[in-house]
C-alpha positions as CSV (number, residue, x, y, z in Angstrom):
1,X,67.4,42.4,57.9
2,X,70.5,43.4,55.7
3,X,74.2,42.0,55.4
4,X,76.0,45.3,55.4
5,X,77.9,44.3,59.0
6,X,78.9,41.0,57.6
7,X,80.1,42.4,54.7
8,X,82.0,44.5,56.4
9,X,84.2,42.0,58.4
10,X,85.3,40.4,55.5
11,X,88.0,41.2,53.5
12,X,87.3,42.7,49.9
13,X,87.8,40.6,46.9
14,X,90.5,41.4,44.2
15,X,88.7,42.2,40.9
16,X,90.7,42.3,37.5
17,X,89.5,44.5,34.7
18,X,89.9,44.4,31.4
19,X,88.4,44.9,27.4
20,X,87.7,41.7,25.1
21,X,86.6,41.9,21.6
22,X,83.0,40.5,20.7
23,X,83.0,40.6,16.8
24,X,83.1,44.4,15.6
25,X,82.3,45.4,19.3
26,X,84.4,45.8,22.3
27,X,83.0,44.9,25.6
28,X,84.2,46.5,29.4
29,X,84.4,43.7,31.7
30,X,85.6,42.9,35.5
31,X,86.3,39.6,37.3
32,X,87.1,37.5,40.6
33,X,87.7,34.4,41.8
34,X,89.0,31.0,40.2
35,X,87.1,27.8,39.1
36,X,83.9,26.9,37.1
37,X,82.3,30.4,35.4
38,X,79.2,32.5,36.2
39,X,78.9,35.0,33.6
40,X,77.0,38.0,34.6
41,X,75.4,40.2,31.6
42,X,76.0,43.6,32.6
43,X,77.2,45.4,36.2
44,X,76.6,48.3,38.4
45,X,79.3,51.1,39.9
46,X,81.6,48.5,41.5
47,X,81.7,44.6,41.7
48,X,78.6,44.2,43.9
49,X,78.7,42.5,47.5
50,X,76.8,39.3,46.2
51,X,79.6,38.9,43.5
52,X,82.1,39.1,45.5
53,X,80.7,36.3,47.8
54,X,79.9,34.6,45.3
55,X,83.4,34.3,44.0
56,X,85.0,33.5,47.2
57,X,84.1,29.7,45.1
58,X,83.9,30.6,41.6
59,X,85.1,32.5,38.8
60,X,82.8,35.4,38.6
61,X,82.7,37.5,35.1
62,X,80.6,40.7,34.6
63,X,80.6,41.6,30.8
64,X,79.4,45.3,30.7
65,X,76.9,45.7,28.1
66,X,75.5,49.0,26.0
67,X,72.1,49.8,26.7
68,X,71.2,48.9,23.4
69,X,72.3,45.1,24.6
70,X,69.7,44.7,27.2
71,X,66.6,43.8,25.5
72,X,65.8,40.6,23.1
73,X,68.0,41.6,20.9
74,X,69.0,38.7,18.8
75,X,72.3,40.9,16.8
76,X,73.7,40.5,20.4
77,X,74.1,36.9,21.0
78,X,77.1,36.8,18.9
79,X,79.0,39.7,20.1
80,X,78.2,38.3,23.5
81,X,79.4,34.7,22.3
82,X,82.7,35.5,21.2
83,X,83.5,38.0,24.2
84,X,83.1,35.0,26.2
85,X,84.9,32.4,23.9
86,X,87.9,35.1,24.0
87,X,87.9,35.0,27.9
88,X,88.8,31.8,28.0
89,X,85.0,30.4,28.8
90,X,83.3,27.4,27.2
91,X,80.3,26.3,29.6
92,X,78.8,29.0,32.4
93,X,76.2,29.4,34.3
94,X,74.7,32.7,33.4
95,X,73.1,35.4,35.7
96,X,71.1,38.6,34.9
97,X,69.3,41.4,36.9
98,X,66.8,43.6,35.8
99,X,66.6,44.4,32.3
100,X,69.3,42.1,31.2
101,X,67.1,38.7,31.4
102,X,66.1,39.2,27.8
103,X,69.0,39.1,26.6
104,X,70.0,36.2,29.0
105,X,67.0,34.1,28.3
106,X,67.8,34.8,24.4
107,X,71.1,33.7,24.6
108,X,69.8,30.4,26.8
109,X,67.3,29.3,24.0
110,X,69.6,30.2,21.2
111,X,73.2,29.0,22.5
112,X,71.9,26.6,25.6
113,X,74.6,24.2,24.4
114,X,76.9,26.7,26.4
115,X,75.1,27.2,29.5
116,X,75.0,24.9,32.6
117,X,72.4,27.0,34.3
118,X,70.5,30.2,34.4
119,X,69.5,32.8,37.2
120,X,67.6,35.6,36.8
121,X,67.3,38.3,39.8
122,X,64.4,40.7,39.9
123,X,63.5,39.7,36.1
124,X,61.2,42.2,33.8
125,X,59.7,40.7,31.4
126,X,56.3,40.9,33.0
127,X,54.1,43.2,34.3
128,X,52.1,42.1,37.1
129,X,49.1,40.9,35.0
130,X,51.4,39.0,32.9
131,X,51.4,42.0,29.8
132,X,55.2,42.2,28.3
133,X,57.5,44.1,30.6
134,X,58.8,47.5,28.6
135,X,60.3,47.2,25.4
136,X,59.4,43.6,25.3
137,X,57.7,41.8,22.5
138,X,55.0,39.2,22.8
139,X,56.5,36.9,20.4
140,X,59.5,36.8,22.3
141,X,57.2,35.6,25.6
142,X,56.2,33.2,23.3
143,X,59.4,31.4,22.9
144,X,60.4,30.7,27.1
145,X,58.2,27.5,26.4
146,X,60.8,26.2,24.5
147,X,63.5,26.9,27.0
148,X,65.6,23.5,28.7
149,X,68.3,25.6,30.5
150,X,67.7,25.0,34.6
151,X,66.5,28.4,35.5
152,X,65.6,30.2,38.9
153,X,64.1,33.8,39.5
154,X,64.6,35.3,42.2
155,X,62.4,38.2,43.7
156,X,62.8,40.3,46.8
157,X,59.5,40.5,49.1
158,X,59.9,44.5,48.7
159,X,60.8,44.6,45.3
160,X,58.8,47.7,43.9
161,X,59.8,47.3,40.5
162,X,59.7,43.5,39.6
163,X,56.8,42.9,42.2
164,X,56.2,39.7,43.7
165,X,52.8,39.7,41.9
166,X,54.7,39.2,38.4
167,X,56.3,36.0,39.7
168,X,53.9,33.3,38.3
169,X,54.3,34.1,35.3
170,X,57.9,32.7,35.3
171,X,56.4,29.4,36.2
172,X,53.6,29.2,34.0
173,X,56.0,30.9,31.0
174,X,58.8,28.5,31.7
175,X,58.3,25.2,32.8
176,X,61.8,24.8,33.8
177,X,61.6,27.4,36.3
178,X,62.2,27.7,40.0
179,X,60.9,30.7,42.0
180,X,62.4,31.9,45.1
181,X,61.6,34.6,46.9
182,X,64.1,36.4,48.8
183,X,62.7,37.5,52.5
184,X,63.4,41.7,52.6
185,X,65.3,42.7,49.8
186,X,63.9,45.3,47.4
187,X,65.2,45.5,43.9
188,X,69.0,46.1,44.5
189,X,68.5,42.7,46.5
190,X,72.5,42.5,45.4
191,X,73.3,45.0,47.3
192,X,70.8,44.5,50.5
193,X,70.8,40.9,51.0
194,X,74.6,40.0,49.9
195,X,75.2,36.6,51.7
196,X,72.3,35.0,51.2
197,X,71.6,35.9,47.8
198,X,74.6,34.8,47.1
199,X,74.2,31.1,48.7
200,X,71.2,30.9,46.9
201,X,72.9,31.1,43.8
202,X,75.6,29.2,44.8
203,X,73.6,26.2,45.7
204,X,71.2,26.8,42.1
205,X,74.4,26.9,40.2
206,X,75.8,24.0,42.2
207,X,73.0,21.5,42.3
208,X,71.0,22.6,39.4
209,X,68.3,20.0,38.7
210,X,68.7,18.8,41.9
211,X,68.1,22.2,43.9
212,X,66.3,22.5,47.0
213,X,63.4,24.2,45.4
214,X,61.2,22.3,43.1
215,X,58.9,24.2,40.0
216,X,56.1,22.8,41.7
217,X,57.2,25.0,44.7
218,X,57.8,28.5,46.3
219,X,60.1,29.3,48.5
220,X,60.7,32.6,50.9
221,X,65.0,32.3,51.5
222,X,65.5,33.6,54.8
């Protein structure tokens, strides 16, 4: 199954770019749509199909990152904070793929009077036996107890590199975790399953506490 036709009836979103200071750094970062904010912590080649669906309702911001940004690192958070703060953005829900949930979950237990909600797609902060992902530190793990941000993770069914099999971990890491898993989509599930990624995260982002799926339950989206 895959969006691409879809996708390609529909007219393509106008995306602004820009530069925004972040303390002593300066940060790349494109945007679309109008009304309540997703930030997204870093971005591909181009404004990705999911985005762009996803701000057909919202105001969608990508805040291109340096690789050193990615991880837990803690020297970030304020960079990241006053980049947003200069945008214009006071509450958000924030989204990360990848590599970029450390640093999303970091900012969410440091700053989570700023977030409404958090989604993380194709996370990797676990292996499939539960060690730390690459480059990430145990006593970080340690901390997603403590996080009260509304969360979901998302994994594609063919997702080679953050496998289905890492998925409980989430739950049992963070109790305020949903899981969904997202029927045929490997790891660029952004690009390969557009529109209903995108309503997923729309209704999460929407509903919050009050989504669809429970903790207590998985769910394959269609």
């Amino acid at each position: 199954m895959n969006d691409a036709d879809d996708i390609a009836r529909k007219p393509r979103t106008a995306v602004r770019e820009g530069e925004v200071a972040g303390g002593s750094l300066r940060f790349r970062y494109r945007e679309a749509g109008k009304g309540d904010a997703v930030l997204c912590l870093g971005g591909s080649v181009g404004f990705s199909p999911m985005r762009e669906r996803l701000a057909e309702r919202r105001r969608v911001v990508e805040l291109m990152l340096p690789d050193a940004g990615l991880g837990a690192n803690a020297a970030m958070v304020p960079a990241v904070s006053a980049a947003i703060a200069a945008l214009g953005i006071d509450r958000f829900d924030l989204m990360a793929a990848g590599d970029g949930a450390a640093l999303a979950l970091l900012m969410a237990l440091e700053r989570p009077q700023d977030l409404r909600a958090l989604a993380l797609l194709g996370p990797m902060l676990f292996a499939s036996n539960g060690q730390p992902g690459a480059g990430i530190a145990e006593e970080f793990l340690g901390r997603l107890g403590g996080l009260k941000v509304p969360s979901l993770a998302v994994f594609g069914t063919r997702d080679a590199v953050s496998p289905v099999e890492a998925a409980r971990h989430y739950r049992e890491r963070i109790s305020a975790c949903n899981l969904v898993f997202v029927y045929d989509a490997g790891h660029a599930m952004e690009e390969e399953r557009p529109e209903a990624v995108a309503a997923l995260i729309a209704d999460f982002f929407e509903r919050h506490d009050l989504f669809l799926v429970r903790s207590e339950s998985d769910l394959i989206y269609p």
